[in-house]
KETORDO-393344 format. One record per residue (C-alpha): residue in one letter; x, y, z. Coordinates in steps of 0.2 Angstrom, whole numbers, padded with zeros to 4 digits, always signed. Layout:
REM residues N
aXYZ
...
END
This chain:
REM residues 757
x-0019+0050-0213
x-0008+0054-0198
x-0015+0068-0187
x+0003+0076-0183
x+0007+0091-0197
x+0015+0086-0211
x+0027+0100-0222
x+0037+0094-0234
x+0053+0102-0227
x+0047+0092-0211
x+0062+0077-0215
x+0058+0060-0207
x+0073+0060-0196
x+0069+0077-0188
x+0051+0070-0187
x+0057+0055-0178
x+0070+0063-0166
x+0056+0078-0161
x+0043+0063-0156
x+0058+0053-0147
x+0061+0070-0138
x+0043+0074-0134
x+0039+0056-0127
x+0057+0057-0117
x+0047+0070-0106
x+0034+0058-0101
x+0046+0042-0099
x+0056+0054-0088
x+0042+0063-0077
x+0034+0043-0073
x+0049+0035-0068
x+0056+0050-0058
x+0039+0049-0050
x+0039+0032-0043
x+0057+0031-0037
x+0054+0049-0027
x+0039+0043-0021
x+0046+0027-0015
x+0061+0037-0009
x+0049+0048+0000
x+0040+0035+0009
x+0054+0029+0016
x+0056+0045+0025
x+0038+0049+0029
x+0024+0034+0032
x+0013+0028+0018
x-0005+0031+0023
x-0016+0040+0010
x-0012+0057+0020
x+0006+0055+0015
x+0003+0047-0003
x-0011+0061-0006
x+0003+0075-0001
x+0016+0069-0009
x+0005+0067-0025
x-0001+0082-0022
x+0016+0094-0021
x+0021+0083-0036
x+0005+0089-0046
x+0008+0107-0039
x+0025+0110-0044
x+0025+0101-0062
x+0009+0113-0065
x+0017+0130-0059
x+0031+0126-0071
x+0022+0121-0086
x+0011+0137-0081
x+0024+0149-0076
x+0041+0143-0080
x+0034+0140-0098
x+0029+0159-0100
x+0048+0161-0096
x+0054+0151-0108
x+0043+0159-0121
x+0057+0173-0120
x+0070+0160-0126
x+0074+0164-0145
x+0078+0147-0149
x+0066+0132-0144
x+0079+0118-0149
x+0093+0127-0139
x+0080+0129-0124
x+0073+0111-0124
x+0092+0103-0124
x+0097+0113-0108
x+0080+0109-0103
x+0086+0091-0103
x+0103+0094-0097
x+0098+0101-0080
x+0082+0089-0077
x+0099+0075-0081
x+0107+0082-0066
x+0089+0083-0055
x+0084+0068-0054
x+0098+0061-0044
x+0100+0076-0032
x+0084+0074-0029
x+0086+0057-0021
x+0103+0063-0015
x+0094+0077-0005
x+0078+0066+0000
x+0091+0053+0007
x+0101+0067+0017
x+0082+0073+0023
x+0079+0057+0032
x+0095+0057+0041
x+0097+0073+0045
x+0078+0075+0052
x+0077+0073+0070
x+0067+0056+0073
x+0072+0039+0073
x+0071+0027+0059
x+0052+0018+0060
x+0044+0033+0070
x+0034+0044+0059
x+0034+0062+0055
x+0018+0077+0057
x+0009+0082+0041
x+0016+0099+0043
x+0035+0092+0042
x+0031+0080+0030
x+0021+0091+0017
x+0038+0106+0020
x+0050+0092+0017
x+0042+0086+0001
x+0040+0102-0006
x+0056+0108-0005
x+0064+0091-0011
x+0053+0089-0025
x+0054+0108-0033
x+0068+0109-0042
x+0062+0094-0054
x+0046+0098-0054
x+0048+0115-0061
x+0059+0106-0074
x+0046+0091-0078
x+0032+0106-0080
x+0042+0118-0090
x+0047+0105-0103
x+0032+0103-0107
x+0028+0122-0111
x+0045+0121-0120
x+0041+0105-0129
x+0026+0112-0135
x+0033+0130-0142
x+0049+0117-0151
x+0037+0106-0159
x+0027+0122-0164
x+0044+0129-0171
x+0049+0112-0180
x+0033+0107-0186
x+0024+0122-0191
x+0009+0119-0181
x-0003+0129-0172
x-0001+0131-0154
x-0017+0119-0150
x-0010+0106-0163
x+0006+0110-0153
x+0001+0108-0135
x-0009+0093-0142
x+0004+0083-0150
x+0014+0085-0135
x+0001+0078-0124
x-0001+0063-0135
x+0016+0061-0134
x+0019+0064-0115
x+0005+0051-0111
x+0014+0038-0123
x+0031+0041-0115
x+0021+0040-0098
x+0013+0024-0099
x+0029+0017-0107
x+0040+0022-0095
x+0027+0016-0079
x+0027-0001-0086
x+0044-0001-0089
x+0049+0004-0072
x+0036-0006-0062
x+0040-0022-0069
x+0060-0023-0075
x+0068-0005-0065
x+0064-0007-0048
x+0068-0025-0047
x+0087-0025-0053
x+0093-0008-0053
x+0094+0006-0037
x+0088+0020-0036
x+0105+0029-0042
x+0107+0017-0054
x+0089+0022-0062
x+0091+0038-0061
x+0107+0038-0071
x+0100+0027-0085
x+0087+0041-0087
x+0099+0054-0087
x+0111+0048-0100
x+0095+0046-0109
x+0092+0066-0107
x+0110+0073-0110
x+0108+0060-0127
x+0093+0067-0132
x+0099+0085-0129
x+0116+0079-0139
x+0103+0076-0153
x+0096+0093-0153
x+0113+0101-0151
x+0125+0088-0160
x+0142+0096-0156
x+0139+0103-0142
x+0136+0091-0132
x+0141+0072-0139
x+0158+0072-0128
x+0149+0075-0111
x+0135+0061-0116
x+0151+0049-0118
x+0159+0055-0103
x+0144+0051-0093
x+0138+0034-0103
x+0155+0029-0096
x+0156+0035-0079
x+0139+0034-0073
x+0136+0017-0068
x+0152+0019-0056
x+0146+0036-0050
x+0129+0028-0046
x+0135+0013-0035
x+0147+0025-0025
x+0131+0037-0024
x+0119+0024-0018
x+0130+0016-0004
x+0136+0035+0003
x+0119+0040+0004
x+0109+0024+0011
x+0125+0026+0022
x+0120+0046+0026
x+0101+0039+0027
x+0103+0025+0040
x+0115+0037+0049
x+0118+0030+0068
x+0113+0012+0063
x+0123-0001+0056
x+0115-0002+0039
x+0118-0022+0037
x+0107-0027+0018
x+0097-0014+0009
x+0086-0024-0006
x+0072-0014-0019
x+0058-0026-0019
x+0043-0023-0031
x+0033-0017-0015
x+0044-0005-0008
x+0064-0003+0001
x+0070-0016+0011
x+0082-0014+0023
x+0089-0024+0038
x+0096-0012+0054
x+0106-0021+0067
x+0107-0010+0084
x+0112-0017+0100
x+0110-0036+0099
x+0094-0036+0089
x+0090-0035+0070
x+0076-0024+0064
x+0066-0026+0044
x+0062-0011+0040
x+0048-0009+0025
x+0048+0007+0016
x+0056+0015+0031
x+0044+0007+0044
x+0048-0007+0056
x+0041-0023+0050
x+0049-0036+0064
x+0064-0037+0076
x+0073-0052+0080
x+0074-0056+0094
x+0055-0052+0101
x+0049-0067+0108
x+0033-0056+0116
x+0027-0051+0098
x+0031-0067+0090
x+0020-0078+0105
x+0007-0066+0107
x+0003-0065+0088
x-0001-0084+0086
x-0003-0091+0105
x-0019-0080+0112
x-0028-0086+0094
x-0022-0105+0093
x-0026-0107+0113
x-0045-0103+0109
x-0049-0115+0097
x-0049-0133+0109
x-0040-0145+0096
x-0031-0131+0080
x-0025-0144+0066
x-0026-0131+0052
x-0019-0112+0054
x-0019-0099+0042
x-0005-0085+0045
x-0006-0072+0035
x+0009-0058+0036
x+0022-0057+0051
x+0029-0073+0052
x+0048-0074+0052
x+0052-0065+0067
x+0048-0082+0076
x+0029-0082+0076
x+0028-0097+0062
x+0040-0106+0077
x+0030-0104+0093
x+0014-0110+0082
x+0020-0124+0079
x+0023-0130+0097
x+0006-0134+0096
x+0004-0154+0095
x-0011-0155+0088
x-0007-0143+0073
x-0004-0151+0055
x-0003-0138+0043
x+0000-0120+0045
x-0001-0111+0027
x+0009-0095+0028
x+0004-0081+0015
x+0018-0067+0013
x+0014-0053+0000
x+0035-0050-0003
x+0047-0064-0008
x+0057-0055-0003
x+0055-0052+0015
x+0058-0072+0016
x+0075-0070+0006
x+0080-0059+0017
x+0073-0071+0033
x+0084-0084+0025
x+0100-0075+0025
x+0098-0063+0041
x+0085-0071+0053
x+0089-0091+0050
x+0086-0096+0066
x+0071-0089+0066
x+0065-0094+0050
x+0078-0108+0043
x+0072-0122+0054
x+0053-0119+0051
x+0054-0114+0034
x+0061-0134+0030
x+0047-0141+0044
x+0033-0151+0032
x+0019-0143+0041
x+0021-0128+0033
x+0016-0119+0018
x+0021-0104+0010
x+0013-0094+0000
x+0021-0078-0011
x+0003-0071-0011
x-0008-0058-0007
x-0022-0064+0009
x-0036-0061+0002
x-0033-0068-0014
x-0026-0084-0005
x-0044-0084+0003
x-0052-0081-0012
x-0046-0094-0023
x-0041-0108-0011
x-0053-0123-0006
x-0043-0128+0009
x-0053-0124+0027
x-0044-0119+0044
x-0048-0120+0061
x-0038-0105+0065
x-0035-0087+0054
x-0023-0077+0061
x-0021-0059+0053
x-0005-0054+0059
x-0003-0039+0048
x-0001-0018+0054
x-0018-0011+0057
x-0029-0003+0043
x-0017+0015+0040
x-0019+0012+0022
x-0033+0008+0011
x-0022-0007+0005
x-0021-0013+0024
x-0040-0009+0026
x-0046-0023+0018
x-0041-0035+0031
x-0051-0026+0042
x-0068-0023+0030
x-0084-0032+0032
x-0081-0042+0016
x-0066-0048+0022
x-0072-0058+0036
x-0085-0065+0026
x-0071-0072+0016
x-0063-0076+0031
x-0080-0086+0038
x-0081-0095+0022
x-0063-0103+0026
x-0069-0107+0043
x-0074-0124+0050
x-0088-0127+0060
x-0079-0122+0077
x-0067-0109+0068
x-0058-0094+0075
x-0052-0077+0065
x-0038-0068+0077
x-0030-0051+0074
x-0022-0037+0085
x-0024-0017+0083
x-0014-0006+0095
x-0024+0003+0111
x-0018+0009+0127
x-0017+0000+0145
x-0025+0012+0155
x-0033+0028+0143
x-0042+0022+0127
x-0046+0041+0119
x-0064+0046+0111
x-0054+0044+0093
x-0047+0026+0096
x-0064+0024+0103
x-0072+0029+0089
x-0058+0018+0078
x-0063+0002+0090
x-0078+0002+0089
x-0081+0003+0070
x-0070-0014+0068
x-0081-0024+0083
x-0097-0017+0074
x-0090-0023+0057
x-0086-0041+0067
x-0101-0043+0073
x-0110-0042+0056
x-0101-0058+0051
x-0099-0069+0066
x-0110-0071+0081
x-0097-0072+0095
x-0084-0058+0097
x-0071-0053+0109
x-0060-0042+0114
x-0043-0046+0124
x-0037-0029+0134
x-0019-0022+0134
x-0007-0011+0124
x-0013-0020+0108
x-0031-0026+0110
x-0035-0043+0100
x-0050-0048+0093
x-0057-0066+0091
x-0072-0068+0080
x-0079-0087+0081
x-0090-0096+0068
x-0104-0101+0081
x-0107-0097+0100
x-0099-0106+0114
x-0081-0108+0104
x-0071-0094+0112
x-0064-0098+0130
x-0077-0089+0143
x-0061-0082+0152
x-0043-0084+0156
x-0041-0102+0165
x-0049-0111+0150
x-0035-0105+0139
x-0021-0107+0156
x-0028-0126+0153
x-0024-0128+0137
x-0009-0120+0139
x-0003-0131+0151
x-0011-0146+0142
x-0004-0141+0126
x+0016-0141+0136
x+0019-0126+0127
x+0035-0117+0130
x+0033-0099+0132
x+0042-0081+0141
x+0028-0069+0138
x+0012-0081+0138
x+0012-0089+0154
x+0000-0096+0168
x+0002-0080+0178
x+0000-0067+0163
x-0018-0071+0156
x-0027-0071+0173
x-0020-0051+0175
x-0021-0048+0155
x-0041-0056+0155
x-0046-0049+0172
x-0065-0046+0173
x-0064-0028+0179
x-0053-0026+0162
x-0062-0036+0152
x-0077-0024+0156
x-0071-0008+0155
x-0064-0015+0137
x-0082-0019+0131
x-0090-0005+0137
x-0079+0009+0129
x-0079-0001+0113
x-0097-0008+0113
x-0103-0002+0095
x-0116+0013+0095
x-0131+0016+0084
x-0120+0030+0074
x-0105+0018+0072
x-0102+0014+0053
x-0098-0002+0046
x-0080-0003+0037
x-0081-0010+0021
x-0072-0011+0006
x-0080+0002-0003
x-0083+0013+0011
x-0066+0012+0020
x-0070+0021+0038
x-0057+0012+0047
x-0041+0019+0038
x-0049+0037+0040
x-0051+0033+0058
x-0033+0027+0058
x-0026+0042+0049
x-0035+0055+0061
x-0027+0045+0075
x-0009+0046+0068
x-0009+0064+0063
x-0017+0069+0081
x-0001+0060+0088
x+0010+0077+0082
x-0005+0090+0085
x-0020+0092+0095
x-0026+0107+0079
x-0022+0089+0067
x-0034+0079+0074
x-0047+0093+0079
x-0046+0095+0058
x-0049+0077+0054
x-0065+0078+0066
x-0073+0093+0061
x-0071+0088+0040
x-0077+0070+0047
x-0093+0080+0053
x-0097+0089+0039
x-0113+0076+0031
x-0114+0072+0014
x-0128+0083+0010
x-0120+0097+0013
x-0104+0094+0002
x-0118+0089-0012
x-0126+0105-0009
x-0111+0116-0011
x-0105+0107-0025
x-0121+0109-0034
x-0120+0127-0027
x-0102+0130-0038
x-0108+0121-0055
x-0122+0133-0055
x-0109+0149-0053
x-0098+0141-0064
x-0111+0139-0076
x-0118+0158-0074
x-0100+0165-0074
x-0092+0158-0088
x-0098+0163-0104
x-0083+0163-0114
x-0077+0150-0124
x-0059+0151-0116
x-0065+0150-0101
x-0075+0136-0102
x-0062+0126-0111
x-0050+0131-0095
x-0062+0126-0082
x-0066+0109-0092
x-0049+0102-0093
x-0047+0108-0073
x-0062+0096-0069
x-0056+0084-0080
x-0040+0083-0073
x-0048+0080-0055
x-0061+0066-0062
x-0046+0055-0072
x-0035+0055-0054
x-0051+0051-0046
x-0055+0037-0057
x-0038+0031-0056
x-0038+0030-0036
x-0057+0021-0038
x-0049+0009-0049
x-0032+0006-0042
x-0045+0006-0024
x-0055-0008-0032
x-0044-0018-0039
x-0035-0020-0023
x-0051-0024-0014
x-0059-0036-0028
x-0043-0046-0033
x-0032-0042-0019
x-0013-0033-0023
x-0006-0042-0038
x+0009-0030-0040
x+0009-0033-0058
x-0007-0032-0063
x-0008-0014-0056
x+0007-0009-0068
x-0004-0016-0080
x-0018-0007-0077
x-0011+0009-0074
x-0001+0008-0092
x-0018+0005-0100
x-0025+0020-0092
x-0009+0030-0100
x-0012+0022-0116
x-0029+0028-0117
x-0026+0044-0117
x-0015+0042-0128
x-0026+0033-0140
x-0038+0047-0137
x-0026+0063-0140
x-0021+0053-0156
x-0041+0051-0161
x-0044+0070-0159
x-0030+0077-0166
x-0039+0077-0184
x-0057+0080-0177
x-0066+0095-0179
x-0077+0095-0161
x-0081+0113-0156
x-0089+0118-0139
x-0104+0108-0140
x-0092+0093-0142
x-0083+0099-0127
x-0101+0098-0117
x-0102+0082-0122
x-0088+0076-0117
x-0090+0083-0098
x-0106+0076-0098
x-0098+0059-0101
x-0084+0062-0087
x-0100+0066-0077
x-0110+0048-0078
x-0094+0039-0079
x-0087+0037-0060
x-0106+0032-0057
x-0104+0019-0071
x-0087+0012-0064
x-0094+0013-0048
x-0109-0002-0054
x-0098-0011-0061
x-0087-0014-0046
x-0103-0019-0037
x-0106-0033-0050
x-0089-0039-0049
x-0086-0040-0031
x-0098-0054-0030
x-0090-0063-0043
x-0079-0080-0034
x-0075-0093-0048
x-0056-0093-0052
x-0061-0089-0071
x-0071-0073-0068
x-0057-0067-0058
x-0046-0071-0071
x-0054-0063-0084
x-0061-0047-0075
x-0045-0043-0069
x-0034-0046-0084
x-0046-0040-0097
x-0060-0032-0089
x-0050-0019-0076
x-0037-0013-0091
x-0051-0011-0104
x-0059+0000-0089
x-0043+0009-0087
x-0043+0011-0107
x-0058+0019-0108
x-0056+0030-0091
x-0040+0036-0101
x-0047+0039-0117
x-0059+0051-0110
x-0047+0062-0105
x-0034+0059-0119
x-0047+0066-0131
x-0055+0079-0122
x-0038+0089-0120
x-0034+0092-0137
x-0053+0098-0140
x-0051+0110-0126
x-0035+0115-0132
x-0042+0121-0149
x-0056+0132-0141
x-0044+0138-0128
x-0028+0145-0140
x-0042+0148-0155
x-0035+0166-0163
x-0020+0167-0158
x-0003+0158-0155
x-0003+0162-0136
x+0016+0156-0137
x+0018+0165-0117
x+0006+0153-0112
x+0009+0136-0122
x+0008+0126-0106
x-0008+0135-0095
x-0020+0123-0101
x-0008+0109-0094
x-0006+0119-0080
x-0026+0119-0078
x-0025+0099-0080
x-0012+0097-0067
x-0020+0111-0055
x-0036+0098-0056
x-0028+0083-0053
x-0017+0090-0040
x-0034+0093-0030
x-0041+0077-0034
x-0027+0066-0028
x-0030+0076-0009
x-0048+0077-0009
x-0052+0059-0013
x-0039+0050-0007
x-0038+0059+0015
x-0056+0066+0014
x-0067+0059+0002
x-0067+0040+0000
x-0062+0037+0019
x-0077+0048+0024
x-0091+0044+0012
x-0085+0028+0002
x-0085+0027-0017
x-0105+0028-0021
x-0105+0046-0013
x-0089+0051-0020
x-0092+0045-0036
x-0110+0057-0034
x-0100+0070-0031
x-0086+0069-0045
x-0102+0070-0059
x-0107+0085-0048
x-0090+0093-0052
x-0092+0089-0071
x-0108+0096-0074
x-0105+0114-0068
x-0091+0116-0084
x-0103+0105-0095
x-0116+0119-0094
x-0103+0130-0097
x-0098+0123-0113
x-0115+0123-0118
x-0120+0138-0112
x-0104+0147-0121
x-0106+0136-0137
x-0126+0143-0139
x-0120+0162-0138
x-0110+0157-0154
x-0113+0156-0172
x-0098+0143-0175
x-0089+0137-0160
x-0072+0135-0159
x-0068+0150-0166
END
């Protein structure tokens, strides 16, 4: 038997037109979500402080419109009527919305590539992303007082079903747009697709009314969409000469040409610029000049601006493999930086791979004199794990007996501050776990060298002025009279001792990414001095004490709230924040186990939709009460510490099978089941909290709750929790958070004869 209500006057047409309409919301809110974050980032910088802020207003704004636009709406006498201007208007949203993001970024006053204050970014997200929002929330509310009307439910079977169907349309729409949108459409041309799908469903529910304009627009929106998409990257780029934009599945590409030179941007940071000969030779020269004979190279990131060119000067070099997550990035090399990149790319000594690094080093059997990280330093928890203690264990693994791992992070020539410090320091610690000689070149950019076995790295600058001269190497910027100044022993010194690990200084690993904290504190004290005084004093606060005060509010919560409502409304808020933390844990470890396969992420985040879809569905027709609620906070409770053991086990797993099965099967199944927890937890709740009465004014409050959870999840574990305390403490305290409304529950469902009611 299906769950959904049944009347007889309940035609099968109408039925199928009000599911279609209901899982539109979700398809709609998803899709607008990834191409306004991406359009967003673009703007902004895409560390988990901008992610989590983004995320956050996002979150903020859909709940206050479920919650408060939805009471609104309740006024409306007619749900169908309500519903298609609903549509028509969040038709018309989407595309301003990008419209307005893009006029943001050229009208703010910074140039293209230099980043933005929390404080701008956080004003500028909110106000760009409101008007949608609102829309997406309110929808919601209205769906659920429509399907109410139609169907002739109750409001909790109401609200329910629309859940259900939301989460279906949600992971549909994810999938849909991770792995077919974003690749050959724009921006524009997404939006309008989804807005002609709108103003069609809105025709549906209004027939006359509105079947002209949907064939006006089917007709004229793919025109107005490639007028709007030039006219604004036009407005964006504005003072450049905008030469190539491309949409790749990792972000927006776009190549800038400004007096003489050529800069990549990715996702609105520069990745090279052509010409630069003193980044292309110092990324690849200081590292190949320390190993005495390099006849394998690894390059992973950074190579068509030149660097894949100058390595190859060196005569004893027979293959240099070159890993470059993007395809793209190389298409564009081929077409705007070929004589950088033609020449090499046809050399037979090199070999490149479309691949994430770690993977690469994960699954290949080939071993190299030489690795050469030439990536941005860890601001992200994606870029972090190039700079974790598991990392250079994969990395001393690929190493031959006399190998050398080489990367670069950005310093100061004279004043290192106590932060970058602080930052230094925790990446030499984390070095020195793994390989027994380290060192540290000064300069603006301070690079590392990490050998296999003591005695390999050169003891000071003439050793590498030999080789270089032995070596004939042609070069502007690395020359016989630069290293004996770069290398100088009074720098060398003052280097190691301002970087020399303390006994306080934490390791950075994947599970416990410090570094990128370190990396975000240093970024946002760049705008503000009160930023990075923040950043230090929530850094200080030990993890006892968070524990103690989150013990300290389960108990309240589990003193105050007696009633059943209440409890129902503080479960599904603590819900809300554990799914979004167990969907950052696994996207995190994912990352860090398997490296970034684009596509299995998509994957994994449409089997955490579909769960909850599966789950809504399974307790549509159940009958659990309060103690059933209980239940299922206890279980949102154990289940981060659960995830968190299994990600342990995996990590260690290495053979290409295990891999294959653990992250095709094993991480979606996981993702399932994370889904499913919530999925049927919200109609449960949904039944306890609207038990009595219709509560048609406040249809979409208990979604409002959800989001309101959520919404504080995605900024408390993704800038503060995870970078300061790592996933085993975090995950400590997500089951804390649970088991203040799981005592609730119980406490609530023991003061009543029949719970529920």
């Amino acid at each position: 038997m299906s769950p959904f209500p049944s009347p007889v006057s309940f035609s099968v047409i109408v039925l199928v037109t009000l599911r279609a309409v209901l899982i539109l919301i979700g398809f709609t809110a998803v899709i607008a979500q990834i191409v306004l974050m991406r359009e967003l980032i673009v703007v902004f910088h895409g560390n988990e402080l901008s992610l989590g802020l983004m995320l956050a207003t996002w979150l903020l704004w859909t709940a206050l419109g479920s919650g408060l636009a939805g009471r609104l709406g309740a006024r409306a006498r007619d749900p169908r009527r309500l519903m298609a201007g609903l549509q028509c208007l969040i038709a018309a949203a989407f595309p301003l919305t990008i419209l307005a993001v893009r006029i943001t970024k050229g009208a703010l006053p910074s140039v293209p590539g230099l980043l933005l204050g929390p404080g701008a970014m956080l004003l500028t997200s909110c106000a760009a992303l409101s008007f949608f929002c609102i829309l997406s929330g309110w929808l919601f509310a209205a769906g659920s007082r429509f399907y109410a009307s139609e169907a002739g439910a109750s409001t909790a079977s109401a609200t329910s079903s629309v859940y259900l169907l939301e989460a279906a349309g949600s992971g549909a729409g994810g999938i849909l747009t991770s792995l077919v949108l974003i690749r050959y459409l724009s921006a524009f041309e997404i939006a309008a697709l989804v807005a002609a799908l709108n103003l069609l469903a809105a025709a549906l529910l209004t027939v006359r009314a509105l079947a002209l304009v949907v064939a006006v627009a089917c007709i004229g929106f793919p025109f107005a969409a490639r007028r709007l998409e030039e006219a604004s990257l036009a407005q964006s780029w504005r003072g450049f000469q905008l030469v190539t934009t491309r949409n790749s599945i990792y972000g927006n590409l776009a190549v800038v040409e400004t007096e003489g030179s050529r800069s990549l941007y990715a996702s609105g940071l520069v990745v090279l610029t052509v010409p630069d000969p003193a980044a292309a030779e110092e990324a690849v020269h200081f590292a190949l000049l320390q190993h005495p004979e390099p006849r394998r190279a690894l390059l992973i990131g950074g190579g068509v601006n030149g660097s894949v060119a100058q390595a190859l000067q060196h005569p004893s070099l027979e293959r240099l493999d070159y890993v470059e997550l993007d395809p793209t990035i190389l298409d564009l090399a081929g077409a705007y930086f070929p004589q950088e990149w033609a020449h090499v790319r046809a050399d037979p000594r090199v070999h490149v791979h479309n691949t994430d690094g770690r993977l690469f080093l994960k699954t290949t059997s080939l071993t190299f004199d030489v690795i050469i990280v030439n990536l941005p330093e860890p601001q992200t928890a994606q870029l972090n794990r190039f700079y974790t203690l598991e990392f250079f264990r994969e990395a001393a693994r690929r190493l031959g007996p006399a190998g050398v791992l080489s990367f670069q992070l950005r310093a100061s020539e004279n004043y290192i501050s106590p932060e970058l410090a602080e930052y230094l320091r925790s990446i030499n610690r984390t070095l020195g776990e793994v390989f027994p000689e380290v060192q540290a070149m000064p300069g603006a950019t301070v690079h590392f060298f990490a050998a296999t076995g003591p005695g390999i790295l050169a003891a000071g600058p003439h050793g590498l002025v030999s080789r270089l001269r032995s070596r004939r190497i042609r070069a502007s910027y690395v020359r016989e009279y630069y290293l004996p100044f770069r290398m100088s022993p009074d720098r060398v010194r003052e280097l190691e001792s301002q970087i020399r690990p303390q006994p306080e200084t934490p390791v950075n690993r994947d599970f416990a990414p410090i570094a990128y904290y370190f990396d975000v504190a240093l970024w946002s004290g760049r705008f503000d001095r009160a930023y990075r005084e923040f950043f230090r004093t929530i850094a200080q606060v030990g993890f006892g004490s968070v524990a103690a005060a989150a013990v300290l509010l389960a108990l309240a919560l589990a003193a105050v709230l007696r009633r059943a409502r209440a409890a129902a409304g503080v479960c599904v808020t603590a819900m809300g924040f554990t799914l979004i933390g167990l969907e950052i844990l696994l996207l995190l470890a994912f990352q860090a186990i398997y490296g970034y396969v684009y596509h299995q992420l998509a994957i994994v985040i449409a089997a955490f939709m579909a769960g909850m879809a599966l789950g809504s569905w399974r307790a549509l027709g159940g009958a659990a009460g309060l103690r059933g609620l209980a239940g299922l906070q206890a279980l949102a409770a154990v289940s981060p510490l659960l995830l968190y053991a299994v990600f342990v086990s995996l990590a260690g797993v290495t053979n290409p099978a295990g891999l294959w099965l653990s992250s095709h099967l094993l991480f979606p199944a996981l993702a399932l089941l994370a889904g499913l927890l919530g999925g049927y937890q919200f109609p449960v709740a949904s039944r306890i909290y609207f038990a009595g009465s219709k509560h048609e004014a406040g249809m979409g409050a208990l979604y409002a709750l959800d989001l309101a959870g959520a919404c504080a999840g995605a900024v408390l574990l993704s800038v503060y929790l995870v970078p300061v305390f790592g996933f085993l403490k975090t995950a400590v305290l997500m089951a804390v958070v649970n088991l203040g409304p799981a005592a609730a529950a119980a406490l609530a469902a023991g003061g009543r004869r029949r719970p529920g009611r």
